[in-house]
N, C-alpha and C positions, 0 to 999 in steps of 0.2 A: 333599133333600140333593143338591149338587151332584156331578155326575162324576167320580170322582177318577180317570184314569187312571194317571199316573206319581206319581212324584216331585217330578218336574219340575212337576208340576197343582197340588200339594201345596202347593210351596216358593212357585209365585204367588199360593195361595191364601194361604198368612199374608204373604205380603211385603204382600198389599192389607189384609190385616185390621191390620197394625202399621202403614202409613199414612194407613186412618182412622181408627184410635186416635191416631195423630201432629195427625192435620186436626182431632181431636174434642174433644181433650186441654183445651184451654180451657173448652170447653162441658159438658165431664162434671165438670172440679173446679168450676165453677159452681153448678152443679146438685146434685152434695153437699153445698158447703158451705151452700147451700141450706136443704137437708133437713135441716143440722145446728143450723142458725140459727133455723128454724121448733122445732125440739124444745128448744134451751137457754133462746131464750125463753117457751117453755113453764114449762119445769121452773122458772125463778125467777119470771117474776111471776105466771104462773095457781098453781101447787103450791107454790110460796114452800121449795124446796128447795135446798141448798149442791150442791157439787160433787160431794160423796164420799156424797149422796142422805139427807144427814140435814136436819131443819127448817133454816131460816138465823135463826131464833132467835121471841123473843117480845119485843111491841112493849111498850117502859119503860113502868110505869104511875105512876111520881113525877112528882109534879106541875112542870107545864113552863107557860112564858110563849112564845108563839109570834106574831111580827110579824102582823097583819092587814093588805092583806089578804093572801093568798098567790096569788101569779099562777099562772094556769094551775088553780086549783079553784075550785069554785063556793063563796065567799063568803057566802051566805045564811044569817042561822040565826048568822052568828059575828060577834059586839058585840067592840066593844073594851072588856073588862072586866076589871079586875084582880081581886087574891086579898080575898075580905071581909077586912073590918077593922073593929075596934072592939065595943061592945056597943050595942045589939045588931050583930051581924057584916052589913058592910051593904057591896056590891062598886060600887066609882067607874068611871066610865066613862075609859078611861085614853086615851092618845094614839096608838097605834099597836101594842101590843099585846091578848092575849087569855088572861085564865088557863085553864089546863085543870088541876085539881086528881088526874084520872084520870090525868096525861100523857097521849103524842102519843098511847096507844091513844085514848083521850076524843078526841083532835084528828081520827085516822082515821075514829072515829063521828060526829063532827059533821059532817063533810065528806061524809058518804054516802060513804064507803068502810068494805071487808070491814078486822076489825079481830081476826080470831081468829087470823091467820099472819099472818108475814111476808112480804110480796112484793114488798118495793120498789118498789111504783105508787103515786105519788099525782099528777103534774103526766103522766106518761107522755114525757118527756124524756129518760129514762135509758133508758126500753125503746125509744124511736125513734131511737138515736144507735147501738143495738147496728147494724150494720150487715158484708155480706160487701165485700168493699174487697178492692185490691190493697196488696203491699207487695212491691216490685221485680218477679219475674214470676208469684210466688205468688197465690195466691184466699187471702184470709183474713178471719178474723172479727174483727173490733175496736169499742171504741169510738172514736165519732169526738165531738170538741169538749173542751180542756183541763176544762170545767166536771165535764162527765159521766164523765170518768175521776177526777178527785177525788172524786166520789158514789161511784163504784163501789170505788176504793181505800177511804174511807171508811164504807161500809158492812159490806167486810173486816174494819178493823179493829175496829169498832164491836163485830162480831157475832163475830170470831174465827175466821174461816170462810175456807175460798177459796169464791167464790161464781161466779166470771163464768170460770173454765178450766173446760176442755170436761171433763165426764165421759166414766168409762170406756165407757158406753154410747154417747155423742153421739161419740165415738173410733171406735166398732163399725160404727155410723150410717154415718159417711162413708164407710169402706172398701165396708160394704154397699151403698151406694149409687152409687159408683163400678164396683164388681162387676154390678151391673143393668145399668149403661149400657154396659157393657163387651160383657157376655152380647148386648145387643140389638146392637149390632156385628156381633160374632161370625154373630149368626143372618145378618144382611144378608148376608156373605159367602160362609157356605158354605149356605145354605137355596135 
């Protein structure tokens, strides 16, 4: 701990601890929002969880026609085949789409994707667009690209959910996280 003799020792010593908080100020909301981005993308595509920590739903099982192929998934394994017809029930090879009789869970599992929650991964587009950005002198967290904020609006309303505002926890996260960088300050100063 450093020498305090006065007051006077005192009032230099935080006047320097609130102008490396001043010089650092960028670099600490950086580094939360951070640690907020690392945990929300967590919580929706690995745990497939809403905001207020409930499921964000369960994947349609009515049967869906889905364009082949789909850019960005591995294609193998999926014909363009419509829904049988006729007797005996016998599926045509079609032009550009693929029945899936299970719906899209059936399309998750063809695809070699997890198909028991939801997590809105399958092209990984949507979780690479979440991104910490600016917005005038603020750190914040956004989607970036018109396409990917329709997906994630979309997915809202689909599932009824708010999905992509920060939880109360990932809310907790930042302050915590800001308070760490704060404390290592602090020690610089008077240590």
């Amino acid at each position: 701990m450093k020498n305090i003799d006065s007051a006077l020792d005192l009032a230099r010593l935080f006047g320097q601890f609130r102008e490396l908080i001043f010089q650092n100020k960028e670099r600490i909301t950086i580094i939360a929002a951070n640690a907020v981005l690392a945990s929300l993308l967590e919580r929706i595509f690995e745990k497939g969880k809403a905001t207020d920590g409930s499921k964000i739903g369960k994947y349609d099982t009515k049967e869906i026609w889905i364009s082949i192929p789909v850019d960005g998934v591995s294609n193998s394994g999926l014909k363009r085949i419509g829904k049988p017809k006729g007797k005996p029930k016998k599926a045509k090879e079609t032009k550009s789409t693929m029945y899936f009789p299970k719906g899209y869970k059936e399309f998750k599992d063809k695809t070699g994707r997890q198909s028991n929650k939801v997590n809105l991964y399958l092209t990984g587009d949507l979780f690479l667009s979440i991104k910490v950005g600016k917005n005038g002198d603020a750190n914040v967290i956004g989607i970036v690209g018109e396409e990917e904020k329709r997906k994630a609006e979309g997915n809202e309303k689909r599932f009824g959910k708010d999905i992509f505002s920060l939880s109360n926890k990932e809310k907790q996260l930042y302050f915590r996280t800001i308070n760490k960088e704060v404390q290592k300050l602090f020690k610089q100063i008077f240590q």
